[in-house]
C-alpha positions in Angstrom: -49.6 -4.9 0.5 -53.4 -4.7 -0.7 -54.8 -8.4 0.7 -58.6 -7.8 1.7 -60.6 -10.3 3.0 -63.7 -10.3 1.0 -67.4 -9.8 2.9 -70.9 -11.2 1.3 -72.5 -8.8 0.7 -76.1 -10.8 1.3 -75.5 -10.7 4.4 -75.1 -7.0 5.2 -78.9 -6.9 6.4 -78.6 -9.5 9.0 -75.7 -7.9 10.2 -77.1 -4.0 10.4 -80.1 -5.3 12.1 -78.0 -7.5 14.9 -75.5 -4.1 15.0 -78.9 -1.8 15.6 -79.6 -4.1 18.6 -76.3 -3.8 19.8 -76.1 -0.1 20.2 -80.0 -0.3 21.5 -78.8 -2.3 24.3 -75.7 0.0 25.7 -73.9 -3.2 26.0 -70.9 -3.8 24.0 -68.9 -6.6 25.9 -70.4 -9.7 27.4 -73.6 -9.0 26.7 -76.8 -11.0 24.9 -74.4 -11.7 21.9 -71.2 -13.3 23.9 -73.4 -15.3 26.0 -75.4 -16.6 22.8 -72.2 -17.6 20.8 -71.0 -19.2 24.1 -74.0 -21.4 24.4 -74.3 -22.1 20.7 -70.3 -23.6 20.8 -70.8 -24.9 24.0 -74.0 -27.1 22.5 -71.8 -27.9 19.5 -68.4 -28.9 21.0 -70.4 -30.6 24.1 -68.1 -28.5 26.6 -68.2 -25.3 28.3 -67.2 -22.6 26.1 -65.9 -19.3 26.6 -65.0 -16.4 24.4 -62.0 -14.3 24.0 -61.2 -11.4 21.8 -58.5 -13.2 20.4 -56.9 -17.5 20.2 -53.9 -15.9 22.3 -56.0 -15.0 25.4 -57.8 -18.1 26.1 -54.4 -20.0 25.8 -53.1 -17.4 28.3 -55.9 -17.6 30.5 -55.8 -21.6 30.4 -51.7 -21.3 31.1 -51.9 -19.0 33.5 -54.7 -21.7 35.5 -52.4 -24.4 35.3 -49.6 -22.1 36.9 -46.9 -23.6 34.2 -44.4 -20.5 34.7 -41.0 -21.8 35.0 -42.2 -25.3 34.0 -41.7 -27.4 30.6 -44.4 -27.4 27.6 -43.7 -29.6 24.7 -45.0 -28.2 21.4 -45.5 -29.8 17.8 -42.7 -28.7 15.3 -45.6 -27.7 12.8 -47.7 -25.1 13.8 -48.1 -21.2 14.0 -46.2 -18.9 16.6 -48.9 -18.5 18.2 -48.7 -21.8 20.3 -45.3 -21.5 21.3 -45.5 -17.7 21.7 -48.4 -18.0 24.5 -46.8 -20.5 26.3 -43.4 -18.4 26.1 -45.2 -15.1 27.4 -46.9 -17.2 30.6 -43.4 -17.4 31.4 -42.7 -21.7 30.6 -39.8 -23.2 28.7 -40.7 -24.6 25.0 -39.3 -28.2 24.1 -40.4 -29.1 20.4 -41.5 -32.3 19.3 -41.3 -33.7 15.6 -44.5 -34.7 13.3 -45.5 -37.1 11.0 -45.6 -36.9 7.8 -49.0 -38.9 7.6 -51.1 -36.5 9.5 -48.8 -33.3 10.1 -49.1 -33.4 13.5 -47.6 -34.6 16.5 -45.2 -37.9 16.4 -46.5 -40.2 19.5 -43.1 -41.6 19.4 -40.8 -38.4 19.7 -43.4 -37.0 22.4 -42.9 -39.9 24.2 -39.0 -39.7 24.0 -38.9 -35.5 24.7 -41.3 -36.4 27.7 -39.1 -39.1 28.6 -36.0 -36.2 28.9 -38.0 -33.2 30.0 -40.7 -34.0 32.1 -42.9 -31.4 30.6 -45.4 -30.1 33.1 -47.8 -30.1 29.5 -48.0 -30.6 26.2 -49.5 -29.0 23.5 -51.1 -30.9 20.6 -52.1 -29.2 17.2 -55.0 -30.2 14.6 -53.8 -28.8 11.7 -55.1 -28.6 8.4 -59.0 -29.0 9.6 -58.5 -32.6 11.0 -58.1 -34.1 14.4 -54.1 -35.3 15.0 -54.3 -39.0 14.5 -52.3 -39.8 17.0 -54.4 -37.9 19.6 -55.9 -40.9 21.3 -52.5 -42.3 22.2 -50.6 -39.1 23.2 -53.7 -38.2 25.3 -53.3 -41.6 27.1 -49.7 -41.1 27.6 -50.6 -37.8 29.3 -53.2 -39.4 31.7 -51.2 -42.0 32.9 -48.3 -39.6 33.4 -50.3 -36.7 35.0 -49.7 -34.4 32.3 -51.7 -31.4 31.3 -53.1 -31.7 27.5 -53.9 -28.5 25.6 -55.3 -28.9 22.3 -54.6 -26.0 19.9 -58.3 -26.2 17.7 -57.6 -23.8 15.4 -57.9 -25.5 12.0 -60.5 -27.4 13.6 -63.6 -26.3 13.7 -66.5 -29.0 12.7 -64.0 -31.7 12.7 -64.4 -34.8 14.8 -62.8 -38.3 15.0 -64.3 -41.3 16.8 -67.3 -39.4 18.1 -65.4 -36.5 19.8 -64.9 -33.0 18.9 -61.8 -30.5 19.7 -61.2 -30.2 22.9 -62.9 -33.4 24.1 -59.6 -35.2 24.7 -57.4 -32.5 27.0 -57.7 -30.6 29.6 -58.4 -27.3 27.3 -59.3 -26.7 24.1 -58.0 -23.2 22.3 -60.4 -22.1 18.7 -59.5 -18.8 17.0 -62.2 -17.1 14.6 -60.0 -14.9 12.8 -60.6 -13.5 9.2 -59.3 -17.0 7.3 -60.7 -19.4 9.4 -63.2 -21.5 9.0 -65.7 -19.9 11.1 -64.5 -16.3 11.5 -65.6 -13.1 13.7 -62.6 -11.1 12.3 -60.7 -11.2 15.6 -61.8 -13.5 18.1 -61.4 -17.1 20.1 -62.9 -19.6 22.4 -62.0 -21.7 25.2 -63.5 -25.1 25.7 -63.1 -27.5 28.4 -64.5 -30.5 29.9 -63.3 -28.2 33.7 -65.7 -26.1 34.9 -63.0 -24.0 37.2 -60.9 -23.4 33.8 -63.9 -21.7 32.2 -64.9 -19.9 35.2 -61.4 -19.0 35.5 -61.1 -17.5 31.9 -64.0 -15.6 32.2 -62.4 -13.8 35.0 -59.0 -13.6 33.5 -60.2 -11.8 30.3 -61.9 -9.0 32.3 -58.7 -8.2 34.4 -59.9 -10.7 37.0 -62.9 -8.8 38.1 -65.0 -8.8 40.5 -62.2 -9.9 43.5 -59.3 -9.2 41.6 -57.8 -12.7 42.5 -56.9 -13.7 38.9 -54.6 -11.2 37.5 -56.1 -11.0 34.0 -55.9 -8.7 31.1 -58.6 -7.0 29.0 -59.4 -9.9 26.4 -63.1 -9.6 26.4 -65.1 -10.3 22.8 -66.9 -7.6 21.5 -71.3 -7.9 21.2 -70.3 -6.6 17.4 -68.4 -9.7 16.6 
């Protein structure tokens, strides 16, 4: 296989100078770098943000907060592994729900029938293809009334916004990745948003093995300063 992902090269400068500061600092992990990318989302999306070396450790970090091991997720039909992988690996059971072929994402009508059978514990919904799912206002309703979790898989969705509100604005937790082919990328990388304070302050525990009290049994998912 020879796929590259190419790199402007204008920006080379920029990036030597921010990589020189780096090293100058002796602080490669969530240092002045993570924190400023956090704020900068965090002003954007209007939630608090936190980063993540990767899409698949914020999702596991939100999972593992809401304690769904054992319990039902409902996914979209359409969308990467990825979202029914992390659910999988926090140790819940995976229902899939069909999509429209309007919008590509979740069908409001065969959510409300799976949720109807399998009284998921949460659902999943995924903006794909760089807009918000249409049906998001409805299916985050549903949820509310019902007293279900909502985790929206942002993805695709960076920038986008429907109605005045940005990804993440509608659930409980929003999951971005920033890999090479994304819209905005850091090569590896992701971000957790949500409108919870305890969910952010319980990912930025979960990606640094749970440190400092150890009470969060986390992983090492931290960002690096050179992303």
């Amino acid at each position: 296989m020879n796929f590259a992902i190419g790199f402007d090269k204008r920006d080379l400068p920029r990036v030597h100078e921010a990589f020189d500061k780096i090293v100058a600092s002796n602080k490669w992990t969530e240092g002045y770098y993570t924190e400023l990318f956090e704020g900068n989302w965090a002003k954007w999306n209007e939630l608090e943000s936190a980063a993540f070396s990767s899409w698949a450790g914020a999702a596991l970090a939100a999972l593992d907060f809401y304690k769904l091991k054992g319990k039902t997720v409902l996914c979209p039909s359409n969308t990467f592994m990825a979202t029914p992988l992390a659910t999988l690996q926090a140790g819940a059971e995976v229902q899939f729900v069909d999509c429209n072929r309007f919008d590509l994402c979740m069908s409001y009508d065969d959510m409300v029938q799976k949720a109807e059978k399998y009284k998921p514990a949460a659902i999943w919904v995924v903006h794909i293809g760089g807009h918000i799912a249409f049906e998001i206002e409805k299916i985050a309703g549903y949820c509310k009334a019902n007293n279900i979790i909502l985790l929206e898989d942002c993805a695709h969705a960076h920038g986008a916004s429907f109605k005045g509100k940005k990804p993440g604005m509608w659930g409980d937790a929003g999951f971005y990745s920033f890999y090479a082919t994304k819209t905005i990328s850091t090569g590896e990388g992701g971000m957790l948003v949500s409108k919870h304070k305890e969910v952010i302050e319980h990912g930025k525990k979960y990606r640094n093995y749970g440190k400092f009290d150890y009470a969060v049994h986390g992983l090492n998912y931290r960002i690096t300063e050179f992303a």
